[in-house]
Backbone as a ProteinNet text record, in pm:
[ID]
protein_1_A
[PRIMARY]
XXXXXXXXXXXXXXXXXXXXXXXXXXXXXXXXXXXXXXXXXXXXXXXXXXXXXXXXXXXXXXXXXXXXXXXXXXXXXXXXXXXXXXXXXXXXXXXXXXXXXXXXXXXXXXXXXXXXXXXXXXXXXXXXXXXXXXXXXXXXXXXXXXXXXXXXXXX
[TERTIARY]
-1994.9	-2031.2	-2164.3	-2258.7	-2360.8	-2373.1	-2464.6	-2501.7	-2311.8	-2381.8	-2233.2	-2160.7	-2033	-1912.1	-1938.1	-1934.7	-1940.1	-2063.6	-2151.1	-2263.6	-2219.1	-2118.4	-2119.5	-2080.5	-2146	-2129	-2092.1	-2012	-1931.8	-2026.8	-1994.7	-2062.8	-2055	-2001.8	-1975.5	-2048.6	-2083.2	-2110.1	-2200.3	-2211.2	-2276.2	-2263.9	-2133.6	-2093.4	-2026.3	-2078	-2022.7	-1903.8	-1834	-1704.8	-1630	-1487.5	-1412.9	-1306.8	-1249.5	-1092.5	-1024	-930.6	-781.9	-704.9	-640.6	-581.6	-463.6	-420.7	-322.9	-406.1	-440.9	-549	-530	-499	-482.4	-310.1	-217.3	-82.3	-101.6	-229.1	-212.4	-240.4	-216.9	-207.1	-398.1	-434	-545.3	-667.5	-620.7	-674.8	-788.5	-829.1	-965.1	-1041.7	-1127.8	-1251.3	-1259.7	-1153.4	-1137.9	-1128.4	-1080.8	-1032	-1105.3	-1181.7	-1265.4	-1216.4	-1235.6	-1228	-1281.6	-1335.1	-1433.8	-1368.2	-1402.7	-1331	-1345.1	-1457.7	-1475.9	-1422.4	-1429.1	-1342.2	-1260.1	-1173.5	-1062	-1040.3	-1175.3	-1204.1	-1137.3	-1127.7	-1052.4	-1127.2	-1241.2	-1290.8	-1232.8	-1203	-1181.3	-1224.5	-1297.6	-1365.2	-1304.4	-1237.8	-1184.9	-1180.6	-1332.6	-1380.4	-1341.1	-1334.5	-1343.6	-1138	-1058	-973.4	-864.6	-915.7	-812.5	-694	-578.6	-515.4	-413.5	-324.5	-232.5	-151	-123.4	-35	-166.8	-278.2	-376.7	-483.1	-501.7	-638.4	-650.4	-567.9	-572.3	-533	-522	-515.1	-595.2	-714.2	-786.5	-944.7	-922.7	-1021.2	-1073.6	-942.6	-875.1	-970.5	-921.5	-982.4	-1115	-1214.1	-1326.4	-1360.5	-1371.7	-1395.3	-1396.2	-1298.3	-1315.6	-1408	-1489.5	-1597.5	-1723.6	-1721.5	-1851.6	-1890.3	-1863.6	-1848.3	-1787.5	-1807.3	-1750.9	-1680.1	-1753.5	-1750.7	-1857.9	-1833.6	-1981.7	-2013.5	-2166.1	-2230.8	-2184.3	-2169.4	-2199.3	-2260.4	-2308.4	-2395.3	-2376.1	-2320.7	-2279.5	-2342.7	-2359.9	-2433.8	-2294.7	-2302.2	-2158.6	-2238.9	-2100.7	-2139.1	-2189.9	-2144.3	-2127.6	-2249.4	-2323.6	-2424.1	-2545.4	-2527.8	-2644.8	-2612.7	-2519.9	-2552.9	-2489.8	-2522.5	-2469.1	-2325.8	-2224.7	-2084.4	-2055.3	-1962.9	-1902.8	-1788	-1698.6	-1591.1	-1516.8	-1379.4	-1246.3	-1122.2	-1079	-941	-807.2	-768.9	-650.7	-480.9	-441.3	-295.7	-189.3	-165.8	-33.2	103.3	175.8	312.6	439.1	505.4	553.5	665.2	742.1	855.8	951.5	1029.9	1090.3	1065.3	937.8	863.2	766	809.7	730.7	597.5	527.3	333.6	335.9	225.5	170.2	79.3	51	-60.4	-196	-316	-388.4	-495.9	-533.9	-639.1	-720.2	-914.2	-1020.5	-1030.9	-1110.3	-1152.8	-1269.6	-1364.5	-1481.5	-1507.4	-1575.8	-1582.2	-1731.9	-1775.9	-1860.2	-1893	-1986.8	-1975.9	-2033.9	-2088.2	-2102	-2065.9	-1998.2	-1951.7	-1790.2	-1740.8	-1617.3	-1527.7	-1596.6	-1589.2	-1492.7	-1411.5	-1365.8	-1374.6	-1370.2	-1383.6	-1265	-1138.6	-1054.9	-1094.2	-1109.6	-1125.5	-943.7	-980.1	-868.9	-752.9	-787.1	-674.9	-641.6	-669.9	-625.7	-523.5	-536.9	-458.1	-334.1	-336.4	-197.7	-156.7	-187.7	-122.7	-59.8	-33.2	90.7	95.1	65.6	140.2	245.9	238.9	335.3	261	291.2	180.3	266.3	402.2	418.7	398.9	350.7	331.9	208.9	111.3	-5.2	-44.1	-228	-241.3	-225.9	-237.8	-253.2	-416.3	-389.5	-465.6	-588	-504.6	-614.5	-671.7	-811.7	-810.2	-758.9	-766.6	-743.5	-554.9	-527.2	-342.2	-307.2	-406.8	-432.8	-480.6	-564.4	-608.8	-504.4	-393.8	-341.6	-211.2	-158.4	-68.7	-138.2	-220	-323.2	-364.9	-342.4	-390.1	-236.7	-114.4	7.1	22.1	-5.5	-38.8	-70.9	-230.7	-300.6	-276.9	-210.9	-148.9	-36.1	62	170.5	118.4	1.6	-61.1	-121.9	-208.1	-259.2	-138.4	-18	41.8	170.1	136.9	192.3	123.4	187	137.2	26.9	-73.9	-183.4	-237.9	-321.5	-374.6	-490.5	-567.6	-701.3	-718	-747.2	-729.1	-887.1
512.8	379.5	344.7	262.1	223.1	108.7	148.5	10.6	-39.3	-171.8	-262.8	-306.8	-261.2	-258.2	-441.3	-518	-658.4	-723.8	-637.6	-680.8	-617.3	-559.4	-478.2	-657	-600.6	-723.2	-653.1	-728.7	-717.9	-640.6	-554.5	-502.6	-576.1	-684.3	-740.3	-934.5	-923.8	-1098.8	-1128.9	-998.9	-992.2	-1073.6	-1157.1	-1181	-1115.9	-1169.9	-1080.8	-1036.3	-922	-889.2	-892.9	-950.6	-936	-898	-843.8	-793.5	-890.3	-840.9	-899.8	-941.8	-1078.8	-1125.9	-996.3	-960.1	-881.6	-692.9	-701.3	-565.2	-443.3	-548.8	-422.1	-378.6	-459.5	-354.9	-249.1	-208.3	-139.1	-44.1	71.8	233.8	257.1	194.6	173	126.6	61.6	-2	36.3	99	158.3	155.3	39.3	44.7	62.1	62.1	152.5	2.4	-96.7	-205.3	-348.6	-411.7	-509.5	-572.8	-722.4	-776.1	-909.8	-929.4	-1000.8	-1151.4	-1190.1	-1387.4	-1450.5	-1409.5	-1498.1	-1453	-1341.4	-1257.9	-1180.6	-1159.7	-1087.2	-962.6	-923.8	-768.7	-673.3	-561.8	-447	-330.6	-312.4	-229.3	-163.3	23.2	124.8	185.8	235.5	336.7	460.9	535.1	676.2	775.3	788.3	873.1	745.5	653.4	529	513.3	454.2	480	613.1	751.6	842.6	852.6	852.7	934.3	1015.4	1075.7	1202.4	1163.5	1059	1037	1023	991.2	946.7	1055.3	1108.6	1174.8	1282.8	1411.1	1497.5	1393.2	1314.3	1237.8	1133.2	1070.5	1067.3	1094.6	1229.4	1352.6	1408	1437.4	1468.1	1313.4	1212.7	1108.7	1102.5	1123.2	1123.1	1222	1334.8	1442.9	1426.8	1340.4	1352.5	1219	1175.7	1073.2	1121.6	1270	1334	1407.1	1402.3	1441.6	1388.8	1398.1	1357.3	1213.1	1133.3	1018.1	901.7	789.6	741.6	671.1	629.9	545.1	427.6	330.6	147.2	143.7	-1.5	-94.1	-154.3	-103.7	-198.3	-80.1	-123	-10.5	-33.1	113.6	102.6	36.1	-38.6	-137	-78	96.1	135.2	209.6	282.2	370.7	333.5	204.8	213.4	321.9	373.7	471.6	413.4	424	376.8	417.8	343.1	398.4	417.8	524.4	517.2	497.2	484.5	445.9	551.5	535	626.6	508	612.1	548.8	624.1	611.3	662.7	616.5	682.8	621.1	680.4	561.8	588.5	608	719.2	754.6	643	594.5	530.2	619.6	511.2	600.2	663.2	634.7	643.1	766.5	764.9	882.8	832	671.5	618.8	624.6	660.6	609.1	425.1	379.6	270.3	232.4	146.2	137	164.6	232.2	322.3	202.9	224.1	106.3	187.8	114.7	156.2	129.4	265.5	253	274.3	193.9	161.7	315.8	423.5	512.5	568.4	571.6	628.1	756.7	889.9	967.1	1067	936.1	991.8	996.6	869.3	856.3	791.5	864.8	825.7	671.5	575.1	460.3	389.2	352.7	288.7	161.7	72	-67.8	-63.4	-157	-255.6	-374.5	-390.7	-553.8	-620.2	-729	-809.8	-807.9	-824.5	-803	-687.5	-514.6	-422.4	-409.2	-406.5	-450.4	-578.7	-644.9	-782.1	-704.6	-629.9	-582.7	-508	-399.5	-308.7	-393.4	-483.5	-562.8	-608.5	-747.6	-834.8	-895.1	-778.4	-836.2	-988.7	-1027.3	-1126.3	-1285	-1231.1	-1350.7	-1404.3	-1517.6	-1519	-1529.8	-1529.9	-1454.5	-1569.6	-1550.9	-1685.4	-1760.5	-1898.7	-1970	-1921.2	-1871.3	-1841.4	-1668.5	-1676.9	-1547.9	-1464.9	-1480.2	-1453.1	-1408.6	-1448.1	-1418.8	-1325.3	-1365.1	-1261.8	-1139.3	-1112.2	-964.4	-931.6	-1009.3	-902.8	-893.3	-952.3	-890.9	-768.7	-787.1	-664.3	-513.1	-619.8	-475.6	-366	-412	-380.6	-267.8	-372.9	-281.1	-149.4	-172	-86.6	58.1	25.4	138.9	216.9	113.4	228.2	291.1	185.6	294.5	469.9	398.2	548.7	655.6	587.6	731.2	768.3	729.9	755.6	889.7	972.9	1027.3	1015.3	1040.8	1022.3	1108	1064.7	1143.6	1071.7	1101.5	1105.2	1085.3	945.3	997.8	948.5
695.9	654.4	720	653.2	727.2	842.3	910.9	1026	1045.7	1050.2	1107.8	982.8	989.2	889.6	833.3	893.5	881.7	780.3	773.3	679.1	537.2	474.3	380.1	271.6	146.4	42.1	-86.1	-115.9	-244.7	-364.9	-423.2	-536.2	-681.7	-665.3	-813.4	-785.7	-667.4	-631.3	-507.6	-491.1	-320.9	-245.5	-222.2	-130.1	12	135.6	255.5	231	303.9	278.3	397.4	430.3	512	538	616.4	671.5	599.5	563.6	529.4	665	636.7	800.4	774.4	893.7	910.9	903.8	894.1	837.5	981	1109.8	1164.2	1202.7	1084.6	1076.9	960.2	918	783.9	826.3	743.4	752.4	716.5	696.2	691.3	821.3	889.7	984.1	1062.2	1068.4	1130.3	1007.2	1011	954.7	804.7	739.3	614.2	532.2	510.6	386.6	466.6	357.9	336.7	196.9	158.7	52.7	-9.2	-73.6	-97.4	-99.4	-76.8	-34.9	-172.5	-271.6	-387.3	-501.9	-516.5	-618	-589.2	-461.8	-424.4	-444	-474.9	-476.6	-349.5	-369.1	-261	-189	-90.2	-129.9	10.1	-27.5	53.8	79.9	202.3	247	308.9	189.6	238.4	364	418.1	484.9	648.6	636.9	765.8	771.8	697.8	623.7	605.9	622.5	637.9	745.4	656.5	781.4	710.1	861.3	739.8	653.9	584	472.3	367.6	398.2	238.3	243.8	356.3	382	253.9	183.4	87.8	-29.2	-119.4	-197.8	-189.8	-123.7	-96.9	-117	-45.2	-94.5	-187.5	-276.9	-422	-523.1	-477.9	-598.1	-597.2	-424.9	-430.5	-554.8	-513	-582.8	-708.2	-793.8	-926.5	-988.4	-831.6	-927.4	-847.7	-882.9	-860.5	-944.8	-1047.8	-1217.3	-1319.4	-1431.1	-1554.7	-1575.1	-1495.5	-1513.5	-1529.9	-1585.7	-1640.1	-1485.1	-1507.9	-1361.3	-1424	-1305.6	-1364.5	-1259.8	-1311	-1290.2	-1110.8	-1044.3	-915.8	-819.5	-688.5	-575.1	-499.2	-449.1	-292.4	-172.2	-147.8	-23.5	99.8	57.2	189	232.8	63.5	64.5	9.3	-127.1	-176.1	-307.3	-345.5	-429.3	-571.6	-701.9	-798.2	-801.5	-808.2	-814.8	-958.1	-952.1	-1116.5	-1113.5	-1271	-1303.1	-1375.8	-1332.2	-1406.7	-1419.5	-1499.7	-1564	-1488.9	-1411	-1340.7	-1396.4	-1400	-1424.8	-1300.7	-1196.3	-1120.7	-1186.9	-1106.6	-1100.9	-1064.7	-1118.9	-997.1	-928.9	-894	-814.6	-832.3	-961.8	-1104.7	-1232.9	-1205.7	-1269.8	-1384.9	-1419.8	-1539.2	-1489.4	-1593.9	-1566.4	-1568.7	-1456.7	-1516.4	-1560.9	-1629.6	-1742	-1667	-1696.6	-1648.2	-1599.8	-1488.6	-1444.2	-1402	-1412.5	-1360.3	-1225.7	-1230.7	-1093	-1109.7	-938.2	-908.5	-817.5	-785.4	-657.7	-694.4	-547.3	-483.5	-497.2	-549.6	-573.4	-432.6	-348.7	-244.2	-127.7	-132.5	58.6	22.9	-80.7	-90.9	-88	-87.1	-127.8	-257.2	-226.5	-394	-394.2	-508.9	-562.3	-621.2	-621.7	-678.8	-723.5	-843.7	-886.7	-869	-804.8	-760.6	-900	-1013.3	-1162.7	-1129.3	-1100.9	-1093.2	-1002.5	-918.6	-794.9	-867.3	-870.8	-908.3	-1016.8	-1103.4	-1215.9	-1139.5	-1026	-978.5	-870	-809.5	-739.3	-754.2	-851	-919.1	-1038.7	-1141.2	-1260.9	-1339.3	-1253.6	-1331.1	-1249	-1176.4	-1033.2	-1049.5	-1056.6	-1058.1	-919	-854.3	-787.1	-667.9	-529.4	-433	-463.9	-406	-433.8	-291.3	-187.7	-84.1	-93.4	-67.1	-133.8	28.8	136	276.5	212.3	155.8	138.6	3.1	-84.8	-200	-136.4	-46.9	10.5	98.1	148	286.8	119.5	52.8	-37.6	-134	-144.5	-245.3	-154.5	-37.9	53.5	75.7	107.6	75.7	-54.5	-162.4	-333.9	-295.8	-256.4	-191.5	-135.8	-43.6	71.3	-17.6	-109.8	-184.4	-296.4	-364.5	-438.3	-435.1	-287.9	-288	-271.2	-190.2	-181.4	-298.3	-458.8	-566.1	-583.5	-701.1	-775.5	-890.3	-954.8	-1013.6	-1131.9	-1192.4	-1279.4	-1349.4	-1391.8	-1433.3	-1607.2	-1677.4	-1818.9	-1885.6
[MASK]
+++++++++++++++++++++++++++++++++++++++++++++++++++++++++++++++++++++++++++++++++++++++++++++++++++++++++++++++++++++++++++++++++++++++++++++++++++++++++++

C-alpha cells in the first residue's frame, strides 16, 4: 500500500476512506479493509489483509484481474493504477450459486473495490441498508470476510 494507509480516497467519490468501527475484531485487521463514509463502498487490500484462511483465494482472484478483463474508469486507492472489472459468482454454503456480482480489482497491487449494493445483496438483500454509514461498513465488512472464504467462479 502506499505512504500512510489513512490518506487512501475512495475510487468512485474521492472521498477519504476509513476503518470500519470494530475493524480490529476482523480476520482482516491489519491494514487490509477501509470504507468510504459517503457511499459505503468496501475496499480490500489483499496483499495488507492476508492471512491463512484468505491468503490462496485471495491470490487466486488477484490473478484473474490481470487479464481478460475490461479496465474502468476508477484508479486504485492504493496504486494509482486503472482497476478493472469481473463478474464473479459466489458458492454458497448449500451449494446454490448467488447471483453473480462485479467486481472492482487492481491488476497490480491486488486491491479490490465493493460497491456498497454488492455487498447488501449477500448480506441481507432483503434488509435495507443502515442509515449510518460507520454501521453499514462494520455489517458489510462481516459479508465481507464470509464471502471471501466461499467458493467462486469467474463468469
Amino acid at each position: 500500500m502506499r505512504g500512510d494507509d489513512y490518506n487512501l480516497l475512495c475510487p468512485r467519490d474521492g472521498t477519504p476512506l476509513s476503518r470500519p468501527e470494530g475493524y480490529n475484531r476482523s480476520a482482516f485487521s491489519d491494514h487490509g479493509i477501509f470504507h468510504c463514509p459517503t457511499c459505503s463502498g468496501m475496499l480490500l487490500n489483499a496483499e495488507a489483509a492476508a492471512n491463512s484462511m484468505s491468503e490462496k483465494k485471495l491470490t487466486k482472484m488477484h490473478k484473474a484481474f490481470e487479464s481478460d478483463c475490461e479496465e474502468v474508469d476508477i484508479e486504485c486507492p492504493c496504486c494509482d493504477a486503472h482497476m478493472r472489472v469481473r463478474s464473479i459468482v459466489f458458492t454458497r454454503v448449500n451449494g446454490t450459486d448467488m447471483e453473480p456480482i462485479e467486481i472492482d480489482g487492481c491488476p497490480v497491487c491486488s486491491t479490490f473495490w465493493f460497491d456498497s449494493g454488492e455487498l447488501q445483496r449477500i448480506a441481507n438483500p432483503s434488509e435495507l441498508p443502515f442509515d449510518e454509514s460507520g454501521r453499514e461498513a462494520s455489517a458489510l465488512l462481516l459479508a465481507l470476510e464470509i464471502l471471501i472464504l466461499l467458493p467462486y467462479k469467474f463468469v
